[in-house]
C-alpha positions as CSV (number, residue, x, y, z in Angstrom):
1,X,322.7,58.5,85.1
2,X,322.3,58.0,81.3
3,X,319.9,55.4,79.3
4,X,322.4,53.7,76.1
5,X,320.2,52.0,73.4
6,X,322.4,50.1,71.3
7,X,322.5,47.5,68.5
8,X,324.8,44.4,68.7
9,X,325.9,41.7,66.2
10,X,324.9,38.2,67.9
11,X,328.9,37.5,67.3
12,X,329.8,40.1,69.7
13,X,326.8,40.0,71.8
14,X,328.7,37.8,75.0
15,X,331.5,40.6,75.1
16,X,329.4,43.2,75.5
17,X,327.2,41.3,77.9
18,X,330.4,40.6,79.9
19,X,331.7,43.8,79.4
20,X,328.4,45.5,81.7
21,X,327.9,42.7,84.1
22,X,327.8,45.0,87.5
23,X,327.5,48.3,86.0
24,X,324.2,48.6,84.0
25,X,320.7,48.6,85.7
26,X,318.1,46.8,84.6
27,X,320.0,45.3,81.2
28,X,317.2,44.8,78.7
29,X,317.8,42.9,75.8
30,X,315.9,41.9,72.7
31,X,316.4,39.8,69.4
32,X,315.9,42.4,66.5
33,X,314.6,40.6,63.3
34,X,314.8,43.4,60.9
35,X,318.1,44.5,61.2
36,X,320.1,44.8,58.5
37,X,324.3,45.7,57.6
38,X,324.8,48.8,54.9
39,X,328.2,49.3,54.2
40,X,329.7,47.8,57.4
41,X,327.1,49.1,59.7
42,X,324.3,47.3,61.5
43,X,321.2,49.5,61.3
44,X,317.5,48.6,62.6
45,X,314.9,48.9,59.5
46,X,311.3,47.4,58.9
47,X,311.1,44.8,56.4
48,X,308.4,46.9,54.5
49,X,309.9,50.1,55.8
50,X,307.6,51.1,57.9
51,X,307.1,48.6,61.7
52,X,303.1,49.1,61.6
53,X,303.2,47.1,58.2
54,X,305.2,44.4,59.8
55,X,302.9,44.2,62.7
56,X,300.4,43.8,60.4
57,X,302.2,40.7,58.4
58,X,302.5,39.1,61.4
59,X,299.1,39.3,62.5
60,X,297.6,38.0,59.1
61,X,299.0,34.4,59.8
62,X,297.5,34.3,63.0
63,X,294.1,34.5,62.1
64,X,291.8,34.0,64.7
65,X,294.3,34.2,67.6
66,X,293.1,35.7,71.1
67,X,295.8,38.0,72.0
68,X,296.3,40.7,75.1
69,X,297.8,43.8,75.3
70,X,301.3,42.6,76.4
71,X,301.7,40.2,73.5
72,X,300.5,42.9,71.3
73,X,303.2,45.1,72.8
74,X,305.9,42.8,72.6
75,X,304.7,42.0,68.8
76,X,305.1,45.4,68.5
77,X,308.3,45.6,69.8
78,X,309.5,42.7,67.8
79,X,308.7,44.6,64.7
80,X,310.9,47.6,65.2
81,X,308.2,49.7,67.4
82,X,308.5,51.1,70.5
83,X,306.9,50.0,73.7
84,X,305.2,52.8,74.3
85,X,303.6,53.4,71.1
86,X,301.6,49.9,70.6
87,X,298.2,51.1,72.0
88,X,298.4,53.6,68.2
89,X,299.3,50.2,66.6
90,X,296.4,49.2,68.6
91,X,293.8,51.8,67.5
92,X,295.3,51.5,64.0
93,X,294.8,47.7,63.8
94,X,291.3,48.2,65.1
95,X,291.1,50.7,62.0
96,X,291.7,48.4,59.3
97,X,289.9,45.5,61.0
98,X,292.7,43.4,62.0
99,X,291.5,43.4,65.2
100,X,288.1,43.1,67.2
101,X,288.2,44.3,71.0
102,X,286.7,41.4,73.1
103,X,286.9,42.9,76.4
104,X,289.3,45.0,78.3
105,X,292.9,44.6,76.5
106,X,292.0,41.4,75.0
107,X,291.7,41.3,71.5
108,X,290.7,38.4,68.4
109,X,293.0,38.8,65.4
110,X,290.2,39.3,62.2
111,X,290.1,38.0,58.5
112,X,293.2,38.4,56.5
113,X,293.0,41.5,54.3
114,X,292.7,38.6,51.1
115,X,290.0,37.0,52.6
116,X,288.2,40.3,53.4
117,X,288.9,41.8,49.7
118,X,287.2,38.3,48.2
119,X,284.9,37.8,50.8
């Protein structure tokens, strides 16, 4: 048994689709926002380069959000991370301030790093 991880143009994305129906076990699939084509191939990249800065984008516009660990995951994942890694995104957030702990894997999203700086 082998695990394929695989990046596909949305254009070709019902082929493929079609193409495993039957064969592959448990088919997970995800949008990728940051991916980008250099010189005819499609390659997965951070907008800032690095995923924990893009996590941390996104959080600044939700200021004051309540969030658990799942949506952080899945944030996480959105951003070019990998699912296993968002409780050091986690700890890293907490870090900077980003994020408060309010209980057990629930979490309040902080200032924004402009409001902290002038605040």
């Amino acid at each position: 048994m082998f695990k394929i991880s695989f990046i596909v143009e949305d254009k070709h994305l019902a082929k493929v689709l079609h193409s495993v129906t039957g064969v592959a076990l448990n088919l997970e699939t995800r949008p990728v926002g940051n991916a980008t084509m250099v010189q005819g191939k499609v390659t997965q990249q951070a907008e800032s380069g690095n995923p924990y800065d893009v996590v941390a984008n996104k959080l600044l516009s939700m200021q004051g959000a309540h969030l658990n660990g799942s949506q952080i995951k899945d944030l996480v994942m959105q951003s070019g991370g990998s699912d296993g890694s968002y409780g050091y995104y986690i700890k890293k957030l907490k870090d900077q301030k980003l994020l408060k702990a309010r209980s057990r894997g629930n979490y309040i999203v902080m200032a924004s790093k402009q409001e902290r700086v002038n605040g």
